[in-house]
N, C-alpha and C positions, 0 to 999 in steps of 0.2 A: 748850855753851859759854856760852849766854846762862846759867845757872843756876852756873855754875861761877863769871862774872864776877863775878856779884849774893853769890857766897857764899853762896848760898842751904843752910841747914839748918846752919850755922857761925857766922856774922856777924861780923863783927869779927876773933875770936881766929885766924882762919886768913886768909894772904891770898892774894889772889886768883890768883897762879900755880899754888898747890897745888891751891888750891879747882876752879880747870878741869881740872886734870890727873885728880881725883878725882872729877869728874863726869863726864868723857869718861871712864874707868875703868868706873865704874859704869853707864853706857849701855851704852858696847859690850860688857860681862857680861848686861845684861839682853837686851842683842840677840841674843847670840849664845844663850841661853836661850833668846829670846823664836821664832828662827828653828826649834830643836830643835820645838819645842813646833807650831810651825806648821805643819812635817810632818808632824806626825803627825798631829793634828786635820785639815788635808788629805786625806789617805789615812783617815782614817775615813769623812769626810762628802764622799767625790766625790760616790757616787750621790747625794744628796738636793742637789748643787751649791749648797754655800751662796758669798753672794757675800764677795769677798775681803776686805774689812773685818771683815766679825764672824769670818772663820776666822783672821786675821790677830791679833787680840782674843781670842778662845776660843785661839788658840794663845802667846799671850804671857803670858797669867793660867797656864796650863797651864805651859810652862816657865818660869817664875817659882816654879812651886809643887815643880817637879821639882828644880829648881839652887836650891834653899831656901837649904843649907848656906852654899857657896862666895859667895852674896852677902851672905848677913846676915855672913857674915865679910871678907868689903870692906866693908863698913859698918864694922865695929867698927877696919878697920885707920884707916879716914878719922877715929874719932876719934880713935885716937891718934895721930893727929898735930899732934892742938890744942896749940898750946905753953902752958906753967903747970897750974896746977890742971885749967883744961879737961880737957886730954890726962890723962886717969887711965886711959886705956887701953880708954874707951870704956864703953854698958851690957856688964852680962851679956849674953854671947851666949844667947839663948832655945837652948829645945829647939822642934824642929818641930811643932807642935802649934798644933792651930784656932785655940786664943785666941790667939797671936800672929801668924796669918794677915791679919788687915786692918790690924794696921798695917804688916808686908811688902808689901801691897801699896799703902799709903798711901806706903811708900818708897819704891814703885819706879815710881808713878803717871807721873812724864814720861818715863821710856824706853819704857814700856807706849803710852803717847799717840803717841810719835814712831814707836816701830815699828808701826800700825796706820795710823797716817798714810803713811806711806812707804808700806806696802804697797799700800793704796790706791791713791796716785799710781801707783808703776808697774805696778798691775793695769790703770787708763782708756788709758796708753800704750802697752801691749800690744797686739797683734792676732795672733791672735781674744783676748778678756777672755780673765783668768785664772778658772780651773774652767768654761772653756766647754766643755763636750762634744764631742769630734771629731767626730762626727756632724752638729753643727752648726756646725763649720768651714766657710766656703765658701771654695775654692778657684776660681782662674781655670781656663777652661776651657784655654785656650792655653799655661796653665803646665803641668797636672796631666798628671804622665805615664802615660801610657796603657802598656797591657800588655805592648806589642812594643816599648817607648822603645828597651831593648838590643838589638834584633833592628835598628835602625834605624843603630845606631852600630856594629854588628859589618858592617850592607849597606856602610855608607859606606867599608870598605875593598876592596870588590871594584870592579873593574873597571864599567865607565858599561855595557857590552854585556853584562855577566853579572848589572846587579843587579836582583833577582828575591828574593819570596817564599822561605826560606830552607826547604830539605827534610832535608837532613842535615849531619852534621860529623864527618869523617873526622877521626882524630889520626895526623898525619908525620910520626916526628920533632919538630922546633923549629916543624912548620908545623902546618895545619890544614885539610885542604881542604874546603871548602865548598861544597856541591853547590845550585842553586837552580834555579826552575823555567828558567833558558835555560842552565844550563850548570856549569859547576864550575871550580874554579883555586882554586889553594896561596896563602895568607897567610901571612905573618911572625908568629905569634899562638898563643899558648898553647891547648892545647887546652880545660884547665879552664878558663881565662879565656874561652874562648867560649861554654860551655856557661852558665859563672855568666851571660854576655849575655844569655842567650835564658832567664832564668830565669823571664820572663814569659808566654813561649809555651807551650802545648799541646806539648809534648813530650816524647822517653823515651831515656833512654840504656840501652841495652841492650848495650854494650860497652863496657869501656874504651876505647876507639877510637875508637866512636860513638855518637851524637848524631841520633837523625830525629823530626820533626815528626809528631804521632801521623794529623793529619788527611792527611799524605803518604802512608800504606799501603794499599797496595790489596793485599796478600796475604800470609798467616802462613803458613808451611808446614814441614816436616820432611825431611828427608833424610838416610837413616843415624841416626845418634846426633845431628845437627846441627842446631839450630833456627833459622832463615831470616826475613826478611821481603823484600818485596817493596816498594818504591816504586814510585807512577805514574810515577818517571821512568827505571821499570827496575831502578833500582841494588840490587842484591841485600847486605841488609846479614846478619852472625850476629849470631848472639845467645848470647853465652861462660854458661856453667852458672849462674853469680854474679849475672846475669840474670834468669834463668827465672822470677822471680816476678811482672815488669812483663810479662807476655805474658799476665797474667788482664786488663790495663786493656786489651788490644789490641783484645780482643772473643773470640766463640766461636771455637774450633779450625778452620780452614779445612783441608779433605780435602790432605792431601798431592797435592803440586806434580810433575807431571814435567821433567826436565829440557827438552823438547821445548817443554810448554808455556811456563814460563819463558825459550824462545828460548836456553836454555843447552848445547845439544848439538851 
């Protein structure tokens, strides 16, 4: 604006409404270049994390030199609009070529300065900086969610006397029973929706149906053609064919089960 007031690169022959319109024109062309260009130099130099100034700088020199064309051609349209002899329609538009690379960017010098400045500023009002490494993110301890965060929001709809370490997840219908260490009872609750909850725990769905926490089994067994586990809290889950390949994370083969022992007879 302030360069578009002043007429700046016009003087006189153009007055100063057009002259703004023609420099805000040609800013927000170099910006939106200038931004092309910053992602990509971005994504080249994460690992060596340059700071955001000079990739903001190596990125606007860079899409300056890529959108060549389409700005030395606002250029030429801004001179024709010089009224009189001025306006002849502007220089030859150059071919893109070295020797007319410094004065393109002797052209384009304050949208270059302002998008490097900008980015700047909101790289210091960021948190964490920009091109910080997640690594070196620190998070609060009190925010950062921990593993079981889902397992905590799927407890909170059980009942105050059932809520317990969660061991398996039955699918009912529209419900989902929930088996934990003091007990089980049906929720209003998608079964996928529950399993997506507990996507954080140690666990195996070995049915469409079900859902058990892998540290809950205390026995893998067979029966007929039927592959079985055992929960410490009893509950005897299958395990459907489309399964069978999560029974190598279970651990080794445990000697087939009698009914008797399993308390099933």
């Amino acid at each position: 604006m302030v360069l578009g007031w002043n007429r700046m690169g016009f003087g006189p022959e153009m007055g100063r409404g057009f002259s703004t319109l023609y420099w805000a024109g040609l800013v927000c062309a170099i910006w939106f270049a200038a931004s092309i260009g910053t992602m990509l130099v971005a994504g080249f130099t994460r690992r060596w994390r340059w700071s955001a100034w000079s990739t903001a700088l190596l990125g606007a020199l860079l899409g300056v030199m890529l959108f060549y064309w389409p700005i030395a051609s606002y250029r030429r349209l801004g001179w024709s609009l010089l009224p009189g002899e001025a306006g002849f329609g502007g220089p030859p538009l150059p071919l893109p070529t070295l020797d007319y690379l410094p004065q393109l960017l002797a052209n384009t010098l304050p949208g270059i300065l302002y998008w490097t400045v900008t980015v700047w500023i909101v790289s210091r009002m960021q948190s964490p900086p920009l091109h910080l490494p997640a690594s070196t993110a620190t998070q609060s301890p009190a925010t950062e969610p921990g593993p079981e965060a889902g397992a905590v929001a799927l407890r909170a709809r059980l009942p105050a006397h059932l809520d317990g370490e969660i061991l398996a997840l039955k699918a009912e219908d529209h419900y989902v029973r929930i088996y934990t260490t003091r007990g089980d009872t049906l929720v209003h609750h998608r079964f996928r929706d529950a399993v997506a909850d507990l996507a954080g725990v140690d666990g195996l769905q070995v049915h469409r149906s079900f859902w058990v926490r892998r540290s809950a089994i205390s026995r893998r067994y067979t029966e007929g053609h039927g592959h079985f586990l055992q929960l410490q809290n009893d509950l005897r889950v299958p395990v459907s064919r489309s399964y069978h390949h999560v029974l190598r994370v279970v651990g080794a083969k445990a000697r087939p089960a009698s009914l008797r022992e399993l308390g099933l007879d």
